[in-house]
mmJSON file of the N, C-alpha and C atoms, coordinates in Angstrom:
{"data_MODEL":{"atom_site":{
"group_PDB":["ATOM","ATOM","ATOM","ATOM","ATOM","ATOM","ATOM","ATOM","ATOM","ATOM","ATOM","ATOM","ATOM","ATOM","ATOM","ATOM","ATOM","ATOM","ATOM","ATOM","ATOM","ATOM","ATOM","ATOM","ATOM","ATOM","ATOM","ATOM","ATOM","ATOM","ATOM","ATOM","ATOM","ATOM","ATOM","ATOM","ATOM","ATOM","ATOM","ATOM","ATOM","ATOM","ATOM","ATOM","ATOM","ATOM","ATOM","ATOM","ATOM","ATOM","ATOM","ATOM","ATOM","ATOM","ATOM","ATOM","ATOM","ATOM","ATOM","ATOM","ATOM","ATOM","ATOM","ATOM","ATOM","ATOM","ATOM","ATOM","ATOM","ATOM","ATOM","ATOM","ATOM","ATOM","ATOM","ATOM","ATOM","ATOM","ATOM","ATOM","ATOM","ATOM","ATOM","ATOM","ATOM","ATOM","ATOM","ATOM","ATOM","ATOM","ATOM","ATOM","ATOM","ATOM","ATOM","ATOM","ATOM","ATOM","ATOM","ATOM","ATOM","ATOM","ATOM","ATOM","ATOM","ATOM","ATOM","ATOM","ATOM","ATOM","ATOM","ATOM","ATOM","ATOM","ATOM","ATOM","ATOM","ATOM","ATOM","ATOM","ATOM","ATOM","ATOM","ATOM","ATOM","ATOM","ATOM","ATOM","ATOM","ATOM","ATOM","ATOM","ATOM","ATOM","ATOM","ATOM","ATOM","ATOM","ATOM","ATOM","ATOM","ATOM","ATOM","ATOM","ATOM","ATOM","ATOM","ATOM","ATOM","ATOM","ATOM","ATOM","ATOM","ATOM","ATOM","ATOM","ATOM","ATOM","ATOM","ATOM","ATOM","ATOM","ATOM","ATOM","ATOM","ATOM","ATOM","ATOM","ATOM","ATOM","ATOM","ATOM","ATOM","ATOM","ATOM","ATOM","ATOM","ATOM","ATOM","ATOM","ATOM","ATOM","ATOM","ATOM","ATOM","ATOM","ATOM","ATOM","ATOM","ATOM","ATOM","ATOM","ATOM","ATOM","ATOM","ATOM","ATOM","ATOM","ATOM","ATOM","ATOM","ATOM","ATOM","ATOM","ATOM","ATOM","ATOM","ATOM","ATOM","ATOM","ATOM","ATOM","ATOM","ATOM","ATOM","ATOM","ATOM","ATOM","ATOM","ATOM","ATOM","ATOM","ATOM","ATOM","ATOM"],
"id":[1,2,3,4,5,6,7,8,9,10,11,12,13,14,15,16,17,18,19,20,21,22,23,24,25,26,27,28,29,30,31,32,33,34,35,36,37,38,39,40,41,42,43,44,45,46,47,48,49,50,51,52,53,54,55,56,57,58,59,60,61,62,63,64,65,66,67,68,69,70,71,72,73,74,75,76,77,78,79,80,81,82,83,84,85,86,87,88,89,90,91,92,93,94,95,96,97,98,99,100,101,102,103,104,105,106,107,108,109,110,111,112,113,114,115,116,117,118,119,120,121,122,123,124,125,126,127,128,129,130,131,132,133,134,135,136,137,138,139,140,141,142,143,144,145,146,147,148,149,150,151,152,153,154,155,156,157,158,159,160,161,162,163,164,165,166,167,168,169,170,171,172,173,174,175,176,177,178,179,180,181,182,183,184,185,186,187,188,189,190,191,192,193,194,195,196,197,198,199,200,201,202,203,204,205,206,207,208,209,210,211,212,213,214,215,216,217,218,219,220,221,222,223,224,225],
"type_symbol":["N","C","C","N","C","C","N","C","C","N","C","C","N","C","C","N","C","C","N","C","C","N","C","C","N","C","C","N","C","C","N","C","C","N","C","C","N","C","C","N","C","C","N","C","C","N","C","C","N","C","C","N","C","C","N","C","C","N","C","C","N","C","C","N","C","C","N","C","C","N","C","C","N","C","C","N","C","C","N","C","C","N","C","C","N","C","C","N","C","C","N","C","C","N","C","C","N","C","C","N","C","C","N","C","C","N","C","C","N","C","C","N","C","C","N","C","C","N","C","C","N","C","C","N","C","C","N","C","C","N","C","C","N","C","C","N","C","C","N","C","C","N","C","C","N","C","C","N","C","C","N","C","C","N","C","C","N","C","C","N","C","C","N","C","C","N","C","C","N","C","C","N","C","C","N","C","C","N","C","C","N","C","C","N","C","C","N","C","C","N","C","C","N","C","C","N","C","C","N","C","C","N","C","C","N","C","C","N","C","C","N","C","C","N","C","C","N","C","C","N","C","C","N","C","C"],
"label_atom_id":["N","CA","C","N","CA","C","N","CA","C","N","CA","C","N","CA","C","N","CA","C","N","CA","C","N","CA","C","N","CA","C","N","CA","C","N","CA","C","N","CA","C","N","CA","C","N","CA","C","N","CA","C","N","CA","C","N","CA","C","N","CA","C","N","CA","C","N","CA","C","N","CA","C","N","CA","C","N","CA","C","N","CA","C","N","CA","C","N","CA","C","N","CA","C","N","CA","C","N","CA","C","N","CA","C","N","CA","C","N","CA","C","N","CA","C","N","CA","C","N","CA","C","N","CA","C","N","CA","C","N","CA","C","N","CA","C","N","CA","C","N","CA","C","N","CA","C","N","CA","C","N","CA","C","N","CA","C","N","CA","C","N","CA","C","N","CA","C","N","CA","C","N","CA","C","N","CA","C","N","CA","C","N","CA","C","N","CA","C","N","CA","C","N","CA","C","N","CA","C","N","CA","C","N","CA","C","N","CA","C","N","CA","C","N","CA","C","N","CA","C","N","CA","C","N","CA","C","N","CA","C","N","CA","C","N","CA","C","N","CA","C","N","CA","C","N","CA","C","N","CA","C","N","CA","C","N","CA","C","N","CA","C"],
"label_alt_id":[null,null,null,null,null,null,null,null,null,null,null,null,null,null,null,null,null,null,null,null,null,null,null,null,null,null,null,null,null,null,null,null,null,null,null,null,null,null,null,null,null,null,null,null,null,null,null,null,null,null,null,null,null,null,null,null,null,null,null,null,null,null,null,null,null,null,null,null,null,null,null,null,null,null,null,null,null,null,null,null,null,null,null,null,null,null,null,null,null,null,null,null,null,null,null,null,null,null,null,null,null,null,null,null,null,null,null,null,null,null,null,null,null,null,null,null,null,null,null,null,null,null,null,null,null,null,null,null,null,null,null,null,null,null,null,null,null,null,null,null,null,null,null,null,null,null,null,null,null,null,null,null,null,null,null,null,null,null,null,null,null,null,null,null,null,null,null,null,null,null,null,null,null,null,null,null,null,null,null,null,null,null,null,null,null,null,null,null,null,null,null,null,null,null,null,null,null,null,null,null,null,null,null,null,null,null,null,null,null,null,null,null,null,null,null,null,null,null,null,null,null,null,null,null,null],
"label_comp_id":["UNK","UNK","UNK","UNK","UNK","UNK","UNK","UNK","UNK","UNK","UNK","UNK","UNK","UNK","UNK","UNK","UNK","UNK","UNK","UNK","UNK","UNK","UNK","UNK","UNK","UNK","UNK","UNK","UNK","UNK","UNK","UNK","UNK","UNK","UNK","UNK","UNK","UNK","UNK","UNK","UNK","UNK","UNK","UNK","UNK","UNK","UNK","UNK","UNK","UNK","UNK","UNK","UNK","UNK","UNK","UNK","UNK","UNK","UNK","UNK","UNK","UNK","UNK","UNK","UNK","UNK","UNK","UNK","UNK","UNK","UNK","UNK","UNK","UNK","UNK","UNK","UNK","UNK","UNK","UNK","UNK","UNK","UNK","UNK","UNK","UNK","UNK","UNK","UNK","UNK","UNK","UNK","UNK","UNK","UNK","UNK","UNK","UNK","UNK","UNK","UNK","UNK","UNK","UNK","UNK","UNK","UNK","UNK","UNK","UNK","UNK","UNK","UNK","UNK","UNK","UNK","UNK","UNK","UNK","UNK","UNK","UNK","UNK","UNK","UNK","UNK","UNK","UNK","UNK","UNK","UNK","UNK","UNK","UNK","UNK","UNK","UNK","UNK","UNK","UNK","UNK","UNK","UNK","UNK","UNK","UNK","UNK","UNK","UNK","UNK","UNK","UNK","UNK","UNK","UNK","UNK","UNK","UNK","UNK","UNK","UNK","UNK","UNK","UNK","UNK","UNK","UNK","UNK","UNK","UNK","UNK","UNK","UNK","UNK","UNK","UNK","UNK","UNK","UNK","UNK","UNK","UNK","UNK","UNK","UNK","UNK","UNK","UNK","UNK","UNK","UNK","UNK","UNK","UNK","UNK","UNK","UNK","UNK","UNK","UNK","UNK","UNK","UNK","UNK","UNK","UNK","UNK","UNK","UNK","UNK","UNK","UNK","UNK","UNK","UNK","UNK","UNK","UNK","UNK","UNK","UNK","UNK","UNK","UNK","UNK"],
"label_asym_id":["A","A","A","A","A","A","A","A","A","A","A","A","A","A","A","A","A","A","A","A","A","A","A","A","A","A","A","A","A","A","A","A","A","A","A","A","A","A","A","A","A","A","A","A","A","A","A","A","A","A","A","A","A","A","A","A","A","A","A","A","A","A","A","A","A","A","A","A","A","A","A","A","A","A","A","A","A","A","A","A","A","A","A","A","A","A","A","A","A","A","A","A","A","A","A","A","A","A","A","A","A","A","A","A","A","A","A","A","A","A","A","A","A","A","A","A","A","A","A","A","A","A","A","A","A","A","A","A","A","A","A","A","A","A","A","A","A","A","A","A","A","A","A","A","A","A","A","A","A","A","A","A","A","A","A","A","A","A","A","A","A","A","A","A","A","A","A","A","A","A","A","A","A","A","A","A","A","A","A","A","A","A","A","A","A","A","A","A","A","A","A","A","A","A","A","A","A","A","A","A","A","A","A","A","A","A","A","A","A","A","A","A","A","A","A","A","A","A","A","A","A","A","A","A","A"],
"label_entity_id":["1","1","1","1","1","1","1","1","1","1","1","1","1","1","1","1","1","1","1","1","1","1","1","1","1","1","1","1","1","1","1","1","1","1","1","1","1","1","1","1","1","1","1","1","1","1","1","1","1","1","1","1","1","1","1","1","1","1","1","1","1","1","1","1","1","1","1","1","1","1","1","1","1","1","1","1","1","1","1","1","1","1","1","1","1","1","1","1","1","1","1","1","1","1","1","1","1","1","1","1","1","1","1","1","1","1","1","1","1","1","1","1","1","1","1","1","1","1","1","1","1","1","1","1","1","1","1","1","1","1","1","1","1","1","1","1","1","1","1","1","1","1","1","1","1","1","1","1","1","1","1","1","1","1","1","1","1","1","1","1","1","1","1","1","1","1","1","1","1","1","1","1","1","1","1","1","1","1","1","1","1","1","1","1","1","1","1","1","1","1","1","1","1","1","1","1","1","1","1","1","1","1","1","1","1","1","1","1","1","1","1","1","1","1","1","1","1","1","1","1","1","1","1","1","1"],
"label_seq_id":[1,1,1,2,2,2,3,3,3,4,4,4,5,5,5,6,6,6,7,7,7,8,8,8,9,9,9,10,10,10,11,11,11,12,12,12,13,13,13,14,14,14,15,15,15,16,16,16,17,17,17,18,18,18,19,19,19,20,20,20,21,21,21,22,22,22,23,23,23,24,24,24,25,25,25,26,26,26,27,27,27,28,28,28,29,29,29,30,30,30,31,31,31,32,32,32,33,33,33,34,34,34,35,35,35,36,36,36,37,37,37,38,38,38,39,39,39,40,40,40,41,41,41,42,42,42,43,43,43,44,44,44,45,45,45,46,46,46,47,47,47,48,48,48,49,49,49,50,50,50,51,51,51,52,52,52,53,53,53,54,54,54,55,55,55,56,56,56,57,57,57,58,58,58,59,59,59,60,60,60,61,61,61,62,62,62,63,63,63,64,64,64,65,65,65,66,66,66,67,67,67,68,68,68,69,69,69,70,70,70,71,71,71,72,72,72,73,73,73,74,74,74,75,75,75],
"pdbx_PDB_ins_code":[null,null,null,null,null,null,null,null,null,null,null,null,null,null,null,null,null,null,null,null,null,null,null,null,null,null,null,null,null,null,null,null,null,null,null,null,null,null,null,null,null,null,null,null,null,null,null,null,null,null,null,null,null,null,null,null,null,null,null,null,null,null,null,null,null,null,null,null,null,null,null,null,null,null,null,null,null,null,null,null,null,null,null,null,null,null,null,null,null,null,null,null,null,null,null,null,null,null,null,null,null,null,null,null,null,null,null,null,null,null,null,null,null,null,null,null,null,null,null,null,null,null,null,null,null,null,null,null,null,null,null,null,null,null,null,null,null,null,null,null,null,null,null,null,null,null,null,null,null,null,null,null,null,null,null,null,null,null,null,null,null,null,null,null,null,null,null,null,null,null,null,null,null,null,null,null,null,null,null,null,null,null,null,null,null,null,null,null,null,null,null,null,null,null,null,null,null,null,null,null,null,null,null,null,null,null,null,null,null,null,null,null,null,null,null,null,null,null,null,null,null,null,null,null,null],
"Cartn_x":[85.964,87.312,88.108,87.877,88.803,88.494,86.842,86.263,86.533,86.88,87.553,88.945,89.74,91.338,91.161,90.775,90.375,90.348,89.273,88.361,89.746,90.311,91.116,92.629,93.057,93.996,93.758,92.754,91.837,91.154,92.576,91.288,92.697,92.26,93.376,94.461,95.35,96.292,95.883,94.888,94.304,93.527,92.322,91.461,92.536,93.28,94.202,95.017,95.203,95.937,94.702,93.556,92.843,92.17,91.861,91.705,92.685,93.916,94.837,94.673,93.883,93.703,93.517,93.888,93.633,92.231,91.259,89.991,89.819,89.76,89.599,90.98,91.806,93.441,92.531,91.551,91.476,90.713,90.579,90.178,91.707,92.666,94.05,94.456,94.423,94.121,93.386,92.099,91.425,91.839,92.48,92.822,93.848,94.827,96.144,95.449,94.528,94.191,93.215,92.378,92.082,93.544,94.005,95.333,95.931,96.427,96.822,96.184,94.438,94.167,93.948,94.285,93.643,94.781,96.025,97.812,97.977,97.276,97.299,98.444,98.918,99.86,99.763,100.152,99.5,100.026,101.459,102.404,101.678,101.18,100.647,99.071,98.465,97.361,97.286,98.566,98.755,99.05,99.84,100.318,99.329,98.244,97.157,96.05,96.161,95.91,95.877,96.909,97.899,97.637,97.653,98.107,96.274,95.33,93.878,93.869,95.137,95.464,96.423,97.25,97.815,97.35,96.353,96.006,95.744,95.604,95.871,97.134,98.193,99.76,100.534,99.449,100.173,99.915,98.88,98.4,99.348,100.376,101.752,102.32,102.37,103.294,102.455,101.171,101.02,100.414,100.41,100.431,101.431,102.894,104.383,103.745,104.072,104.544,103.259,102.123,101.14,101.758,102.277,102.497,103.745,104.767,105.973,105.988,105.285,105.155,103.741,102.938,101.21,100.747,101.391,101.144,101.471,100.849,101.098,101.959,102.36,103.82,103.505,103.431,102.803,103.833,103.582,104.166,103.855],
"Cartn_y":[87.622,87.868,88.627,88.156,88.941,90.37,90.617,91.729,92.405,92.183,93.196,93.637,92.372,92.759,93.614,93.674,94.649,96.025,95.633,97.312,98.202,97.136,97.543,98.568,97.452,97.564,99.003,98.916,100.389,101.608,101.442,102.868,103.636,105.157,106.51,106.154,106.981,106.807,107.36,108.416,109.225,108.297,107.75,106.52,105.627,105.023,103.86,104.353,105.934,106.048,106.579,107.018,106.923,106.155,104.515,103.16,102.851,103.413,102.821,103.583,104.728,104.968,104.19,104.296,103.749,102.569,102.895,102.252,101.286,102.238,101.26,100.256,100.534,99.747,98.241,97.549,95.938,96.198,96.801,96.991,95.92,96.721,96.038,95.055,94.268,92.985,92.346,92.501,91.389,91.547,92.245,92.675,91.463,91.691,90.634,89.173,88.807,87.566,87.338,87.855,87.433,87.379,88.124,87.84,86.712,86.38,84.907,83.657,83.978,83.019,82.752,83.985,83.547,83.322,83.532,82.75,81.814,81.181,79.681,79.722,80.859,81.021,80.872,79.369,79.092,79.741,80.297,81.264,82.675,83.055,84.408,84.225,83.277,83.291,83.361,82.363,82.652,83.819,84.602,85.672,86.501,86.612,87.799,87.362,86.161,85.974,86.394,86.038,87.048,88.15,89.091,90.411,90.931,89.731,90.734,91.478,91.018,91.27,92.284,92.892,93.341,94.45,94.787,96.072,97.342,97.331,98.395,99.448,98.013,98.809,98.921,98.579,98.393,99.777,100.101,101.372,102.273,102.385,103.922,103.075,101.758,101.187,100.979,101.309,100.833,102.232,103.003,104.434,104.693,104.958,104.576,104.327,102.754,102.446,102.412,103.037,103.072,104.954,105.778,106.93,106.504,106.018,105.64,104.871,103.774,102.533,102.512,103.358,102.687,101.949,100.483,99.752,98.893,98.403,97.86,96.713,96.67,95.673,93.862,93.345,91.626,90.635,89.875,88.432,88.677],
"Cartn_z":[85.164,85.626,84.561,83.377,82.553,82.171,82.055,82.024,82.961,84.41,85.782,85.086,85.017,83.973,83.249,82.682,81.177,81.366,82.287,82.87,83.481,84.806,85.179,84.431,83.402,82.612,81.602,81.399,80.454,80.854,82.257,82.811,82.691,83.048,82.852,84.345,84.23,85.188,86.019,85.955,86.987,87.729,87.326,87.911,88.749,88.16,88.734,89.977,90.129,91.185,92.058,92.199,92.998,93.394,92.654,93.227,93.861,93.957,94.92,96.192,96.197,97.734,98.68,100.055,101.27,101.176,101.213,101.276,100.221,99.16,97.451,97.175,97.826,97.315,97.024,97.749,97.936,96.718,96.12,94.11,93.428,93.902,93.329,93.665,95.304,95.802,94.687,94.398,93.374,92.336,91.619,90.754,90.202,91.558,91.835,91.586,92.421,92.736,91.372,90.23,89.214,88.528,88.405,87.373,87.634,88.82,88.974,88.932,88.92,88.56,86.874,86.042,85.116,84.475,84.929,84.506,85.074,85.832,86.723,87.582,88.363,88.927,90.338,91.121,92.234,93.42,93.354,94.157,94.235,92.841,92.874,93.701,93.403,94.29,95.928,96.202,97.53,98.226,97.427,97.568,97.847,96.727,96.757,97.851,97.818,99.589,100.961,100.647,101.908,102.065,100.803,100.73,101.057,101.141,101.282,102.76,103.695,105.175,105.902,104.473,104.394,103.469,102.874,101.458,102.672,103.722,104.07,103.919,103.785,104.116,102.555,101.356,100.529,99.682,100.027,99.324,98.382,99.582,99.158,97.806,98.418,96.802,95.662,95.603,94.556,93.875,94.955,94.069,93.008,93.995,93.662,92.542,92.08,90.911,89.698,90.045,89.131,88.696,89.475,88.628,88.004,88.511,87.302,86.506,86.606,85.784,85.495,85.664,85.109,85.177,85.978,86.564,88.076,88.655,90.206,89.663,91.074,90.796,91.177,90.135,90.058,89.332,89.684,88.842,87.388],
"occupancy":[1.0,1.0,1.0,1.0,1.0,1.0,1.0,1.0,1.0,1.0,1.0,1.0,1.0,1.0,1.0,1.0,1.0,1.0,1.0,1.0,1.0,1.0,1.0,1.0,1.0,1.0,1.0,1.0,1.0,1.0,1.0,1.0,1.0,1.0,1.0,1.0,1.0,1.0,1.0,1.0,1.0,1.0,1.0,1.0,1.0,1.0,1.0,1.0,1.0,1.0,1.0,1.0,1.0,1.0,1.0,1.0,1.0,1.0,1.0,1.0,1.0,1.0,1.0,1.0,1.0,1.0,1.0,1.0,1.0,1.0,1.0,1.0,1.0,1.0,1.0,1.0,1.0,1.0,1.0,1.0,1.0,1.0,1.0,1.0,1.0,1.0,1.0,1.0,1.0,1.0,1.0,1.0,1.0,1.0,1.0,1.0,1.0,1.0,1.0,1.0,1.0,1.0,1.0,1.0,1.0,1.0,1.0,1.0,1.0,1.0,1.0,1.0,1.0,1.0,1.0,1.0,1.0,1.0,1.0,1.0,1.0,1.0,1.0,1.0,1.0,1.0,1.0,1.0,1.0,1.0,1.0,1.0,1.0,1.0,1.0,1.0,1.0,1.0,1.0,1.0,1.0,1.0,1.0,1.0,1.0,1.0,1.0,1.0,1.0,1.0,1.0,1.0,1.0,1.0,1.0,1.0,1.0,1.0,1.0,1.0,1.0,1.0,1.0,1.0,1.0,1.0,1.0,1.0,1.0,1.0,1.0,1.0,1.0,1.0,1.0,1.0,1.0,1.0,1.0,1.0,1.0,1.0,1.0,1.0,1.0,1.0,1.0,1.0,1.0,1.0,1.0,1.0,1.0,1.0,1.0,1.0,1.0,1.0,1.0,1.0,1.0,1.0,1.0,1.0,1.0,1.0,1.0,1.0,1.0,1.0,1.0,1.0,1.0,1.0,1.0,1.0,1.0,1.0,1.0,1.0,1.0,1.0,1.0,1.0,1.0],
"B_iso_or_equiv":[0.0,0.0,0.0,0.0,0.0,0.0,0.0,0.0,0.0,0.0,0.0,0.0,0.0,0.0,0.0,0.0,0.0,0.0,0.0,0.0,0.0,0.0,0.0,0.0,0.0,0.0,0.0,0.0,0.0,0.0,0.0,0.0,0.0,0.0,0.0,0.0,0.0,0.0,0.0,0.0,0.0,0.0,0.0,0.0,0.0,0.0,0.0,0.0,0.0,0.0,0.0,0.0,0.0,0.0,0.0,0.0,0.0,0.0,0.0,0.0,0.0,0.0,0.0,0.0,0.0,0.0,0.0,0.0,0.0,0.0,0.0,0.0,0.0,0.0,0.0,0.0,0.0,0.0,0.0,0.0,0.0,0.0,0.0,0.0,0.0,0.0,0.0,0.0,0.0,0.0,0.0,0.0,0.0,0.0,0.0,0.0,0.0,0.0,0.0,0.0,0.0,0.0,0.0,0.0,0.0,0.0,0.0,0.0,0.0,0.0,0.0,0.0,0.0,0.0,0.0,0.0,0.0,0.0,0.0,0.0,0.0,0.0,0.0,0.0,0.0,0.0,0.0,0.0,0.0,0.0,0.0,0.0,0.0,0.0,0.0,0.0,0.0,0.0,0.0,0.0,0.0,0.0,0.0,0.0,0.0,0.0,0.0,0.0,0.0,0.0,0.0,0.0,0.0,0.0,0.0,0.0,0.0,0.0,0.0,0.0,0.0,0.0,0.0,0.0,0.0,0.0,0.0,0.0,0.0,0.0,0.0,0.0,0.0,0.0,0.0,0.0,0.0,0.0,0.0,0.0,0.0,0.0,0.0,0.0,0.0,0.0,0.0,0.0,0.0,0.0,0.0,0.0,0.0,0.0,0.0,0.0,0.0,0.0,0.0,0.0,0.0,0.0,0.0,0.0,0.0,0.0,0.0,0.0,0.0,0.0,0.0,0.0,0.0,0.0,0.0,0.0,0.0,0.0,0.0,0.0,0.0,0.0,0.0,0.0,0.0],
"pdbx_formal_charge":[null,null,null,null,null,null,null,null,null,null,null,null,null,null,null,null,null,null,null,null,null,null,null,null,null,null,null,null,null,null,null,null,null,null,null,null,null,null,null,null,null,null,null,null,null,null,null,null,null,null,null,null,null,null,null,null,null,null,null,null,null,null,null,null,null,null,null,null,null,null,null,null,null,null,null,null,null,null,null,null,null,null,null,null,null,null,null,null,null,null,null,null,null,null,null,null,null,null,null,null,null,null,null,null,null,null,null,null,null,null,null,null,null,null,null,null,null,null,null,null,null,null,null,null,null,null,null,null,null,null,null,null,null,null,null,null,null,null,null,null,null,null,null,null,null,null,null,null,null,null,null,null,null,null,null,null,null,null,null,null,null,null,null,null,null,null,null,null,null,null,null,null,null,null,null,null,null,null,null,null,null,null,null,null,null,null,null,null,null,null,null,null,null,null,null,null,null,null,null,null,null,null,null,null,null,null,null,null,null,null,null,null,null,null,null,null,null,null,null,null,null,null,null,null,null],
"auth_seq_id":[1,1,1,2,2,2,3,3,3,4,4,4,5,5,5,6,6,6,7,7,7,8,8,8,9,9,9,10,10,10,11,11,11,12,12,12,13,13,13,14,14,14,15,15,15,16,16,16,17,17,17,18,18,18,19,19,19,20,20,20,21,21,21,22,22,22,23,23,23,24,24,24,25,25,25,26,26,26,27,27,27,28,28,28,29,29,29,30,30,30,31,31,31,32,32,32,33,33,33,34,34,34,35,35,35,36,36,36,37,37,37,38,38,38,39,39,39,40,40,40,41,41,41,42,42,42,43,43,43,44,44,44,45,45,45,46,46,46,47,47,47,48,48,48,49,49,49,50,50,50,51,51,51,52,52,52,53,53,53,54,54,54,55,55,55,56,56,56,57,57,57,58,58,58,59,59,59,60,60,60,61,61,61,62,62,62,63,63,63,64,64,64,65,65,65,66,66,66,67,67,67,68,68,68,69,69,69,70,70,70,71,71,71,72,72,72,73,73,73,74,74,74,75,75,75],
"auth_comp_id":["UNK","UNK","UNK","UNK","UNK","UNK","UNK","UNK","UNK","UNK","UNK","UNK","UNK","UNK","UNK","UNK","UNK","UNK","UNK","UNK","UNK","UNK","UNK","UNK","UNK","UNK","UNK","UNK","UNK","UNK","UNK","UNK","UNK","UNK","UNK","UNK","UNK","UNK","UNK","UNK","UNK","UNK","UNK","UNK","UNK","UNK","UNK","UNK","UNK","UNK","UNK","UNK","UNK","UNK","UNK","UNK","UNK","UNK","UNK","UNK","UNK","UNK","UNK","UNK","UNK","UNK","UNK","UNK","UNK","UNK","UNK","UNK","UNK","UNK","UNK","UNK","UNK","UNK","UNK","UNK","UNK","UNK","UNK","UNK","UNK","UNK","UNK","UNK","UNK","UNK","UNK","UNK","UNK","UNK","UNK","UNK","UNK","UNK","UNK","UNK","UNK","UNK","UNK","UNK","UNK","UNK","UNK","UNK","UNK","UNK","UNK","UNK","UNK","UNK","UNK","UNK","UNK","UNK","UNK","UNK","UNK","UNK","UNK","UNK","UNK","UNK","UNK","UNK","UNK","UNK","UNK","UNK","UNK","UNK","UNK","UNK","UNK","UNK","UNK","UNK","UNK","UNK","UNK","UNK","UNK","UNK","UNK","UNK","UNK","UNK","UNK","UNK","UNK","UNK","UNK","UNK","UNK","UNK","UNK","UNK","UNK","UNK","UNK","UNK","UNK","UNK","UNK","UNK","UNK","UNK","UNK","UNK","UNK","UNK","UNK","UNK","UNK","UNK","UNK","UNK","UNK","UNK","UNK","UNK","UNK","UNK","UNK","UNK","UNK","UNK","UNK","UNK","UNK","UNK","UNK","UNK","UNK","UNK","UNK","UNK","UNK","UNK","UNK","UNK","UNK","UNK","UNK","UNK","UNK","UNK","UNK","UNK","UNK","UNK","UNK","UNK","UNK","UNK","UNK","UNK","UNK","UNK","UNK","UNK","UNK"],
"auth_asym_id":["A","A","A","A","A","A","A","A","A","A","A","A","A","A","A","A","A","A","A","A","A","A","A","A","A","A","A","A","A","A","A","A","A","A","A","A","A","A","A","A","A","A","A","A","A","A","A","A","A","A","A","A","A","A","A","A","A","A","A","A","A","A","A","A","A","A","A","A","A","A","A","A","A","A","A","A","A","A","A","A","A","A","A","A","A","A","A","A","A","A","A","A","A","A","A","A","A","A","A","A","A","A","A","A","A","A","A","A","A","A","A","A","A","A","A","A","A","A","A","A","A","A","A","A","A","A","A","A","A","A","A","A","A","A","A","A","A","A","A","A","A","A","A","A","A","A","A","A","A","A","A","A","A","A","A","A","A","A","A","A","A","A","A","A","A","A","A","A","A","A","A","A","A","A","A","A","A","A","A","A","A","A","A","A","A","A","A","A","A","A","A","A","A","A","A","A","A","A","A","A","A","A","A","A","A","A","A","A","A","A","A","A","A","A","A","A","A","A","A","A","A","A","A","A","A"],
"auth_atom_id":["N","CA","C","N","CA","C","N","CA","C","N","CA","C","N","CA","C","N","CA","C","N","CA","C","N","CA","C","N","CA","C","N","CA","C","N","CA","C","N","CA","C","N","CA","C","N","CA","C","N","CA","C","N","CA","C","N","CA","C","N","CA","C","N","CA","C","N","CA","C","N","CA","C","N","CA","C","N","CA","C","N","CA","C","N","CA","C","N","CA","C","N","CA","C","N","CA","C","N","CA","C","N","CA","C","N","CA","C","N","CA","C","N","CA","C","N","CA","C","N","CA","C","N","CA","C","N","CA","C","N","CA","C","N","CA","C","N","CA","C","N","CA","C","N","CA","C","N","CA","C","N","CA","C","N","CA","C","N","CA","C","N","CA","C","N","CA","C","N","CA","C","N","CA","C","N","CA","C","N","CA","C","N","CA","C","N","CA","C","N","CA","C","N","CA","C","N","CA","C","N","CA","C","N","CA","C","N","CA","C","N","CA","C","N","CA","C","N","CA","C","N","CA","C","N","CA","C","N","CA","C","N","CA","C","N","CA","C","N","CA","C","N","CA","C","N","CA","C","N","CA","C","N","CA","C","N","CA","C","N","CA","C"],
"pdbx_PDB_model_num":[1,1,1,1,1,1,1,1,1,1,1,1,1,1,1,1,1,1,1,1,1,1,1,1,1,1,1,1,1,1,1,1,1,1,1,1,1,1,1,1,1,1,1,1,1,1,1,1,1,1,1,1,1,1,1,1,1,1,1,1,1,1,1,1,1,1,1,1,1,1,1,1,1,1,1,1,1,1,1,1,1,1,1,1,1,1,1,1,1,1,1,1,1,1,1,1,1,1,1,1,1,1,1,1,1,1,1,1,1,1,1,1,1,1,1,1,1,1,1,1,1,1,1,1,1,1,1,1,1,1,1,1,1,1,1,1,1,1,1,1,1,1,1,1,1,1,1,1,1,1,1,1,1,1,1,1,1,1,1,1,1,1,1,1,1,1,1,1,1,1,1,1,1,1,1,1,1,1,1,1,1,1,1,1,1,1,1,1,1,1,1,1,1,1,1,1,1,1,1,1,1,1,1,1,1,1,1,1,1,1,1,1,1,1,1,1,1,1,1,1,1,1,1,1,1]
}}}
């Protein structure tokens, strides 16, 4: 889990906004759902839950804020 974090966290901005494409986005879903588990954050787990039903629609935002912020938007 932390080695996905890592990987994740250490890749170019270029990589990170094309894992957020349409198809690959549920890359950032697990992404979400290791991070909360490895902060013991039981709200954020539910959340990334949820959201494995929803990563179709989340795609645009997490492009968004991976080109302004370099990172997707989490707890």
């Amino acid at each position: 889990m932390k080695g996905y974090i890592s990987w994740m966290d250490g890749n170019s901005k270029l990589i990170k906004v094309i894992l957020a494409l349409p198809v690959l986005d549920i890359l950032w879903v697990i992404y979400r759902l290791f991070k909360s588990v490895e902060d013991k954050n039981v709200l954020g787990i539910v959340i990334a839950i949820i959201l494995f039903f929803f990563a179709p629609f989340l795609w645009l935002i997490d492009i968004i804020t991976l080109v302004f912020m370099d990172n997707v938007l989490w707890f």
